[in-house]
N, CA and C of each residue as an Amber inpcrd file, in Angstrom:
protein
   210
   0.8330000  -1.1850000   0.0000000   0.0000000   0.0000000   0.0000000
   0.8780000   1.2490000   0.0000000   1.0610000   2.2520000  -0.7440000
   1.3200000   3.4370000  -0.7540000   0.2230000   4.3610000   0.1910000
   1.7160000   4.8310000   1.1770000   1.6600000   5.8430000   1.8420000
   1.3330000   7.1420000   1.6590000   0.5260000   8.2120000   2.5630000
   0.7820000   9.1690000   2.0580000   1.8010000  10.1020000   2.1920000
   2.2830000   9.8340000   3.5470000   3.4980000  10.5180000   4.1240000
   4.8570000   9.9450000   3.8810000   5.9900000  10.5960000   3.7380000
   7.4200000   9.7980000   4.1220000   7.9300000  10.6120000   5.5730000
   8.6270000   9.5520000   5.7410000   9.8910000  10.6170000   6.3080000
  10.4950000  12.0060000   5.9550000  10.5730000  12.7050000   6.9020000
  11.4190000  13.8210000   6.1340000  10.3060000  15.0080000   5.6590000
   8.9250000  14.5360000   5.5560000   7.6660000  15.5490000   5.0070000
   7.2150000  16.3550000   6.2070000   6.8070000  17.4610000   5.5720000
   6.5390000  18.5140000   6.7680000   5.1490000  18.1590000   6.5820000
   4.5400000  18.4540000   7.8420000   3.0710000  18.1670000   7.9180000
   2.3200000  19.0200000   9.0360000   0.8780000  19.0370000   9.0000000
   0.3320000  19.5480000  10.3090000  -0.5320000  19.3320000  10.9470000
  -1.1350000  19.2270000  11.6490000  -2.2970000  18.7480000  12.6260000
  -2.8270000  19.6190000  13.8490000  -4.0490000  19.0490000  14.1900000
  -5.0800000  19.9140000  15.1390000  -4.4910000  19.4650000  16.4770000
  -4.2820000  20.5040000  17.3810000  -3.7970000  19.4380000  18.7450000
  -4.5900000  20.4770000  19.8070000  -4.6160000  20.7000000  21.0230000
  -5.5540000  21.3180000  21.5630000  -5.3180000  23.0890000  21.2940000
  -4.1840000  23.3000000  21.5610000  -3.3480000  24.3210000  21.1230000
  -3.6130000  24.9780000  19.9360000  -4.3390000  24.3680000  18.7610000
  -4.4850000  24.6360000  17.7570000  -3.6750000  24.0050000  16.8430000
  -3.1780000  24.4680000  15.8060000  -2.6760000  23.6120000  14.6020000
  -1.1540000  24.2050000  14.7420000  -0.5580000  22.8410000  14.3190000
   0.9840000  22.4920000  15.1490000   1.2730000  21.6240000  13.8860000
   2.8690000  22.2430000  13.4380000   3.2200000  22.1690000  12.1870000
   4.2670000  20.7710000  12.9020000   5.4610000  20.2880000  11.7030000
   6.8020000  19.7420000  12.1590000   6.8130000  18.7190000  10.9430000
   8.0510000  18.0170000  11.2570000   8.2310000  17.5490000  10.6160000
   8.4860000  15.2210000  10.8760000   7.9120000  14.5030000   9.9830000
   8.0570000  13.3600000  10.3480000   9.3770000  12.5000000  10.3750000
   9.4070000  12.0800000  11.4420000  11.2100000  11.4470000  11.9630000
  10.8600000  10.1530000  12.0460000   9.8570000   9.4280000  11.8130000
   9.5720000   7.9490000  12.0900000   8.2650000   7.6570000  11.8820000
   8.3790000   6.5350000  10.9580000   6.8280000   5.5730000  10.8600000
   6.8470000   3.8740000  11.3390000   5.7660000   4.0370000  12.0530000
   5.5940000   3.1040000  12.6210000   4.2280000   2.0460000  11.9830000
   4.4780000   0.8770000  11.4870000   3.5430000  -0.0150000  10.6180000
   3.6670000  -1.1920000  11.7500000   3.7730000  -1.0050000  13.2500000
   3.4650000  -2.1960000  14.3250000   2.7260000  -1.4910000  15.0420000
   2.4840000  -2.1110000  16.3210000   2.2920000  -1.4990000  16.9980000
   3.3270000  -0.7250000  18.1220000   3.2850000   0.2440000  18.9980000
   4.2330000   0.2450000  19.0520000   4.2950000   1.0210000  21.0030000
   5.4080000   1.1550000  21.8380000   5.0340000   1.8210000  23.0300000
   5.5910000   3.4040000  22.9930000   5.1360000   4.3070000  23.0280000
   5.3720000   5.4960000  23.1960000   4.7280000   6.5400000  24.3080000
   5.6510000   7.1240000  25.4280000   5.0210000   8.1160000  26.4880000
   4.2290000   7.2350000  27.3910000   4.3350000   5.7220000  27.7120000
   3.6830000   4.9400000  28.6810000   2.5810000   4.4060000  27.6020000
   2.3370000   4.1230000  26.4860000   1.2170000   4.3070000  25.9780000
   1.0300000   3.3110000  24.7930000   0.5480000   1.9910000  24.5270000
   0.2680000   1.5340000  23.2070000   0.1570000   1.9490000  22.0690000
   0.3760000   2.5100000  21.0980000  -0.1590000   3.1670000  19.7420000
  -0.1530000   1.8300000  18.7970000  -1.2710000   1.8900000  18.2910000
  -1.5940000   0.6020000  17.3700000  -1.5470000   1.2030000  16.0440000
  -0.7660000   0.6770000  15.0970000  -0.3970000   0.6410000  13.9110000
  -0.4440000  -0.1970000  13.0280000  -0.4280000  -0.0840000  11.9340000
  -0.2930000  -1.3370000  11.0250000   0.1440000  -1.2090000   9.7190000
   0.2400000  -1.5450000   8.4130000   0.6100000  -1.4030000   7.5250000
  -0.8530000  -0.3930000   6.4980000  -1.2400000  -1.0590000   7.1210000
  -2.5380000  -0.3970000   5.9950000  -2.8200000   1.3370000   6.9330000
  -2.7810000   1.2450000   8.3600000  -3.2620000   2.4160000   9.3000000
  -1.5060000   2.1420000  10.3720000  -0.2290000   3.4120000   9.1230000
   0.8510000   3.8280000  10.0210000   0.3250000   4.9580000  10.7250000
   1.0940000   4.7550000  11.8880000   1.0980000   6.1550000  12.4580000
   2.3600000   6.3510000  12.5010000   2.7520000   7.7610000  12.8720000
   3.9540000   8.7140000  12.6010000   4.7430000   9.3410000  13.7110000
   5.6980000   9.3460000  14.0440000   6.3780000  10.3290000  14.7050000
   6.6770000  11.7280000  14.7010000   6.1610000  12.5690000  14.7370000
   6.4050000  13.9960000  14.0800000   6.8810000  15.2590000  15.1000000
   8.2100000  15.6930000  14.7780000   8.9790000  16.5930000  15.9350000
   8.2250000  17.7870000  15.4090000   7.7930000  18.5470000  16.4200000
   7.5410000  19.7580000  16.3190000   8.0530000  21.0490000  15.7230000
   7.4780000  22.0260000  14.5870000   9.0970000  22.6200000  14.3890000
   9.1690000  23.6690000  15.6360000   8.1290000  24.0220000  16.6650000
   8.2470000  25.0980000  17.1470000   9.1630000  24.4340000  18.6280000
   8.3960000  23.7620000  19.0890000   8.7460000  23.2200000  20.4960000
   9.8220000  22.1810000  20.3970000   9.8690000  21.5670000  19.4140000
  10.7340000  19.9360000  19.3430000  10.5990000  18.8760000  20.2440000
   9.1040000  18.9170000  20.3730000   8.1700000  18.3350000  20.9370000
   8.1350000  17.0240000  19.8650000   8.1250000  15.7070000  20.7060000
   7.3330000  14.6620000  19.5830000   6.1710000  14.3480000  20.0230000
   5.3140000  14.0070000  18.8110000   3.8770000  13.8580000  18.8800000
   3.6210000  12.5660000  17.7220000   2.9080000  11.7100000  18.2790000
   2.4830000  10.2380000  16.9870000   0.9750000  10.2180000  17.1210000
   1.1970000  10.1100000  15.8180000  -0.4080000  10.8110000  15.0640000
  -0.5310000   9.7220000  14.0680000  -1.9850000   9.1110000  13.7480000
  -2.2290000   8.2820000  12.5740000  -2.2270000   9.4620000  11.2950000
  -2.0720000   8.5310000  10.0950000  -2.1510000   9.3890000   9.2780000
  -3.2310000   9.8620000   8.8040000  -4.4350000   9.6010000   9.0250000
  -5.6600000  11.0190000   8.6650000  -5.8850000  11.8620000   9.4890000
  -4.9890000  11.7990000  10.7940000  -4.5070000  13.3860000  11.6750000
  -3.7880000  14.4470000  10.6640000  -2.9900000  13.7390000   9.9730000
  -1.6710000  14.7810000   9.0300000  -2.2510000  15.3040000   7.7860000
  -2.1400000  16.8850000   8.0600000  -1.9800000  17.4870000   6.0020000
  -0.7470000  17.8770000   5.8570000  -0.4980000  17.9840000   4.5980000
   0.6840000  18.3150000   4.0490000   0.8090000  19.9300000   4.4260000
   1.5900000  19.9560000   5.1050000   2.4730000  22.1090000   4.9210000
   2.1780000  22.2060000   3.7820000   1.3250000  23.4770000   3.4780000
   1.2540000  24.5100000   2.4750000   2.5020000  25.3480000   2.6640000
């Protein structure tokens, strides 16, 4: 299955804060443990690692959380 994201793509998403840009450092197609926390993944539904560009904050988000940076 083709992805929509790679590595390396800037992207953005809704977080409570409002919309929070960065960029993706890791995809995950398992499941996987992050921040105490299960994140379930898979090949068909990756989720992503994505550093913040403001904070350098990481945040893992499935991918119909992510749009592409305009």
């Amino acid at each position: 299955m083709a992805h929509k994201f790679k590595i390396g793509d800037h992207v953005t998403w809704n977080s409570e804060a409002g919309h929070v840009s960065g960029k993706i450092i890791k995809m995950h197609t398992k499941d996987f443990n992050y921040k105490g926390y299960t994140h379930h993944a898979s090949e068909d539904e990756p989720q992503y690692e994505i550093q913040s560009d403001k904070s350098d904050h990481i945040a893992a988000h499935k991918e119909s959380a992510l749009h592409p940076k305009k």
